[in-house]
Structure formats: structure tokens, C-alpha cells
N, C-alpha and C positions, 0 to 999 in steps of 0.2 A: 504493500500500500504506500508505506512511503516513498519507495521508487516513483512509484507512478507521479506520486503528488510533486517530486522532484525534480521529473521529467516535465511535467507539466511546468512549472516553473521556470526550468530551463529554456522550453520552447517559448513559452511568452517574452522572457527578457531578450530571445534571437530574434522573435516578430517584433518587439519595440526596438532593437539596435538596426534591425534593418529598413524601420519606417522610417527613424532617424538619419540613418543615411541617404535614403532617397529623397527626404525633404531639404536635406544640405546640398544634394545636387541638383536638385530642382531650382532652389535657390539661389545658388552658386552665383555670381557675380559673372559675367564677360566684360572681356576688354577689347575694344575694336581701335586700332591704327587708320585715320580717313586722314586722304588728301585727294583735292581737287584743282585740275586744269594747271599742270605743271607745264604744258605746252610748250615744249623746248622744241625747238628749229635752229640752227647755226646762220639765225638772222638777224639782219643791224632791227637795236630799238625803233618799235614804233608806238610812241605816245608811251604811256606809261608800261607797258607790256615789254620786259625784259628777257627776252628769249632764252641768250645764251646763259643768265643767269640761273635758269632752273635747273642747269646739273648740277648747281654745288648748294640747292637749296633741296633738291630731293636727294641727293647725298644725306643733308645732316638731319633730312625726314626720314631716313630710312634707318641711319645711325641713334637717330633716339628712340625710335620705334623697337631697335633690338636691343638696347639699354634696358629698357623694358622689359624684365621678364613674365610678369602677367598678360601683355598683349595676348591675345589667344590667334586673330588673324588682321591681316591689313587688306583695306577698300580702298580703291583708286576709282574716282567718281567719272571719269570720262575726260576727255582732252589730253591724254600724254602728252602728246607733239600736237604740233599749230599743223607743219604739212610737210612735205617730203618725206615719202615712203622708210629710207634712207635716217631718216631721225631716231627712228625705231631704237637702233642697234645702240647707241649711246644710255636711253632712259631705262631699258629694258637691262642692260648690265649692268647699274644700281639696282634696280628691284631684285634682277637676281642675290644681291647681297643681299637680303630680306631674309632673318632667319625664322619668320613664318609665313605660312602663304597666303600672297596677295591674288588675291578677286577684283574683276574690274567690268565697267562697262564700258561701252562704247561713245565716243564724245562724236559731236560733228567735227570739229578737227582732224580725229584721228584721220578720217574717210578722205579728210582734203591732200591725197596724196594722188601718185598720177595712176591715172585711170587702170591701166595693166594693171597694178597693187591692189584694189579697192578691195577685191573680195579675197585678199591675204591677209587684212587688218583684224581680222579674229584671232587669228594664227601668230600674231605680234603681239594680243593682246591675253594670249593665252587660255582662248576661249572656244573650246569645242562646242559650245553652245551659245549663242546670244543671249539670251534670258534664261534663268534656272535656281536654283532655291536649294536650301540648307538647311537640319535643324542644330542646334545645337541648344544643351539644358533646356530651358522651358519657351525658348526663341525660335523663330524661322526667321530666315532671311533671304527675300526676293529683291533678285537681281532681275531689271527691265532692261529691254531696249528699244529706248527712245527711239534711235534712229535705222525702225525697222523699215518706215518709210519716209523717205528721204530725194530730195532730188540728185545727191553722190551716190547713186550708184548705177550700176552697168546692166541690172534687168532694166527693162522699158517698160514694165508693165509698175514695177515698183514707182519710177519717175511719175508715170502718169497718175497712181494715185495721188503722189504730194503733189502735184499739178493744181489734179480735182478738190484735196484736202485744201488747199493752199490760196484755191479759188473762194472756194467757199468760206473760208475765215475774212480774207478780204471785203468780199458780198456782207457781210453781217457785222464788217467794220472791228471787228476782235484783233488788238493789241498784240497778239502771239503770233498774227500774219506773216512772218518773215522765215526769208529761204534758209535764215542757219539756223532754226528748230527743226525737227522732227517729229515722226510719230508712232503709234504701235498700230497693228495691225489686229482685224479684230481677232485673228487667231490668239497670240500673244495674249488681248486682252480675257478670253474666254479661258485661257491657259490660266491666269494671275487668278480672276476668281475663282478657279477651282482648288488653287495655292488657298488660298483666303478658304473658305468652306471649309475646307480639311486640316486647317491651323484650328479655328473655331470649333470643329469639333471635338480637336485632343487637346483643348486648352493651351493653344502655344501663343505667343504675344506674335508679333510679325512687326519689324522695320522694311520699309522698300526701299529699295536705292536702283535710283536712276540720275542719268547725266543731268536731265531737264528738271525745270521745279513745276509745281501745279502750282502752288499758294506761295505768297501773293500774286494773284491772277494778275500777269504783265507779258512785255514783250519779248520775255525769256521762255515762258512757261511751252508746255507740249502740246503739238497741236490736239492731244485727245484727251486734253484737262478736264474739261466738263464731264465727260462721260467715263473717265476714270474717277472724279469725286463721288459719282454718283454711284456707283459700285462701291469703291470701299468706304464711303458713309454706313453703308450698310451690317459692315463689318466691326462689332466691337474690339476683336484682337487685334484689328489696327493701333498701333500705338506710333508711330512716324514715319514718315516720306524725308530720306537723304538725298540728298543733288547738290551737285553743281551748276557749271553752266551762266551764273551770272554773277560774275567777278567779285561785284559789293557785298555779295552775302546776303541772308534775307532772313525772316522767320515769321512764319504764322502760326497758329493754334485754330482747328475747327472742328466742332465733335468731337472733342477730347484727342485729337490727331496731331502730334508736332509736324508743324513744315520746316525743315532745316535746310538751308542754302548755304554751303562752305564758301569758302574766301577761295578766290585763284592762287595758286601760289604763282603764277608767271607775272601777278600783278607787285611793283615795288621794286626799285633796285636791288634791297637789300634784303628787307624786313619779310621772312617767310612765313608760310600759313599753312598748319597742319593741326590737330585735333587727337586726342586718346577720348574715347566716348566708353562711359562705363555701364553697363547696363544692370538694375538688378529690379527686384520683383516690384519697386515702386517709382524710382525715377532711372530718366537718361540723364547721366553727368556728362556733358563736355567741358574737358580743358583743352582748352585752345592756346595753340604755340603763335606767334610773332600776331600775326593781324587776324588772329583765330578771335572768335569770341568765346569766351567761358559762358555756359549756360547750366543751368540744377534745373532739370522739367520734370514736375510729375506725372503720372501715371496712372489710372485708374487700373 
């Protein structure tokens, strides 16, 4: 009898050391490395945009990112290089010093390289996939790509949508009108909410990062803002939308949804802009390096 009741014992304190640990990894904290539009080209300045300076500013982005040893992975928000195919091989042999792995999207920049290249720039950017997803502890994380349609590229059926997409924002007088946004496709998009529905069911929070911003609605924003709001409104696991794409930085709040817009780092002679964002079960921390903003956001 006492065996038993010993046993018993024994096994409860294993089911209480093992709920414990699953709620410690659940909770667990991430650490995410983001930088945005390093856009380096071996080109004289124009206007505030320092080209050739971005090798020795995502150098020491990538040197304090493995100072770091809680980082878990590094985002690169879109824009590597400004253009020339050719750029690649410079920004890409700092990342490879990266002693964890970097995930990235697609920038309109990248694509401004010469035509023969266009449909290589996955392949430079390390992406057997344009858009795809990840969970890690209690998080997913959806990677978009903005620039699924686009006027850079070499199918004609792609060009002619942003044509038609491009028309039509014009026609309705909308702000995001312009050839260097992008857009997704509704494949992609049908793909993202089904990301979403299936986070919401296993209880996972979800960040999106894309090159483009939705909020605040402007001349940066993607051509399929509207109708991507209106989808993940819908979605409480929504907890942030990350982007580049528009130099100054930005931030909104709507629906309990952060809109975060990084700083360029190609922007400033000197002063660089990269970001450690902390994630855990009640806010996103950002510390922001040189022209980064520090922000503490909650969380529902």
C-alpha cells in the first residue's frame, strides 16, 4: 500500500515538474536581430543616402548582433542593395558572419538589378521561398512578399497586374500609387490567412514582416493595405506588422496590432540603425541602436 501511495506521489510531482517546464518554454522570452534597407551599391552619395557606407554599418550590425548571445535569429527587412546585381556579393559576406540565421524579405531595390538577374535575387537572398513562416515557443512568424507583384520583373503577366493594381490606386487617388511599392498576390494572401487561422487555433501570437508598411496609411504603404487590414483585423493572434521600406520610421497601433516601421540604415553618414526586439508573453521591447527608436509595447 505504501508503494502504491509512493508511486503515486512520485508520479504527481513528475506531472507538476513537467507542466513547469512546459510553461517556462512557452514563456520563454525571444530575441530577434532586425535591420532595415542597408542598401549598399558602390555609388557616389545621393542626398542623404550613403551607399558605400553601409558595409561598415552592417558590419558592426552584425558584430553586435553576435555579441549577443540571447539573439535566437536575425530579420533583414528588405532593401540589401539599392541595385546592381553585382552588390550582392559584398553585403551577403557580412551576413554570412552572422553567427545565427538571418531570414529576409524581398525589398524593391533588391529586384533593381539588370534584368538577366531579376529572378536570381531569391537565390542572393537566401530564399527558396518568397513568403513562409516559422514557429518558435509560443510565436509564428510570417515572412510576406511585398513584391510578388511588381513592375521588376521579367513574367508579363506579373507586370501587367501592377499595371492594373497601379491603375487602379491612381483612379481612387490613394497615396501608395507609386511604381516603387509592390504587392501580394491573392494566392500569397489566401496562403497568410490560412498562416493566421492555424496560429489562432494553437494559441500562437504571430509578428508579420514585410518590406512594405500598411499603417500609417501613406505613400510607402503596399498596394494591398486595405485588404490585408481587413483580414488580419480579424485575427486576435495578430500582435505586429514589421517593415521597412520608408526610411523615417513610422509606428501605428490599431486593434491592439503594433505597426512598426524600422529606420534605413543607408540613411546618415555615420549614425547606424538596427534594433534587438524582445518578445515575451506580454510586450514587444525594442532597443534601438544609433537612429533606432527604443519602444516597450504591450500586448494583449
Amino acid at each position: 500500500m505504501r508503494q502504491k501511495i509512493h508511486l503515486r506521489i512520485v508520479q504527481t510531482i513528475i506531472l507538476i515538474l513537467m507542466g513547469i517546464i512546459c510553461l517556462k518554454t512557452s514563456d520563454a522570452q525571444i530575441k530577434i536581430g532586425i535591420f532595415a534597407d542597408c542598401q549598399y551599391c558602390d555609388c557616389e552619395t545621393a542626398g542623404n543616402r550613403y551607399y558605400r557606407n553601409s558595409l561598415s554599418k552592417l558590419t558592426d550590425c552584425i558584430s553586435d548582433f553576435n555579441q549577443n548571445k540571447k539573439i535566437d535569429f536575425v530579420v533583414g527587412l528588405g532593401d540589401l542593395i539599392d541595385r546592381d546585381y553585382s552588390s550582392f556579393a559584398k553585403v551577403n559576406s557580412i551576413l554570412e558572419e552572422s553567427k545565427k540565421e538571418v531570414f529576409q524579405v524581398t525589398g524593391n531595390h533588391d529586384l533593381s538589378v539588370e534584368k538577366e538577374f531579376i529572378d536570381k535575387v531569391p537565390e542572393q537572398l537566401n530564399l527558396s521561398e518568397t513568403y513562409y513562416s516559422f514557429n518558435k515557443n509560443s510565436w509564428q512568424f510570417i515572412f510576406l512578399n511585398g513584391n510578388e507583384i511588381t513592375l521588376q520583373s521579367t513574367n508579363t503577366n506579373v507586370v501587367e497586374q501592377a499595371k492594373k493594381l497601379l491603375k487602379q490606386l491612381t483612379d481612387e487617388k490613394k497615396p501608395n500609387n507609386k511604381e516603387w511599392n509592390g504587392g501580394m498576390s491573392e494566392t500569397q494572401i489566401e496562403w497568410m490567412e490560412k498562416q493566421l487561422s492555424e496560429a489562432e487555433k494553437t494559441n500562437k501570437k504571430v509578428i508579420l514582416f514585410c518590406h512594405y508598411p500598411l499603417l500609417p496609411f501613406g505613400a510607402h504603404s503596399l498596394w494591398n493595405t486595405e485588404n490585408i487590414l481587413r483580414i488580419i483585423d480579424k485575427y486576435d493572434c495578430v500582435k505586429a506588422w514589421i517593415n521597412g521600406h520608408n526610411h523615417a520610421g513610422d509606428y501605428a497601433m490599431q486593434n491592439g496590432i503594433h505597426f512598426i516601421t524600422m529606420h534605413g540604415m543607408v540613411d546618415t553618414e555615420n549614425e547606424n540603425a538596427f534594433s534587438v526586439v524582445t518578445l515575451s508573453n506580454k510586450r514587444i521591447e525594442i532597443e534601438g541602436f544609433g537612429r533606432e527608436i527604443s519602444r516597450n509595447l504591450p500586448i494583449n
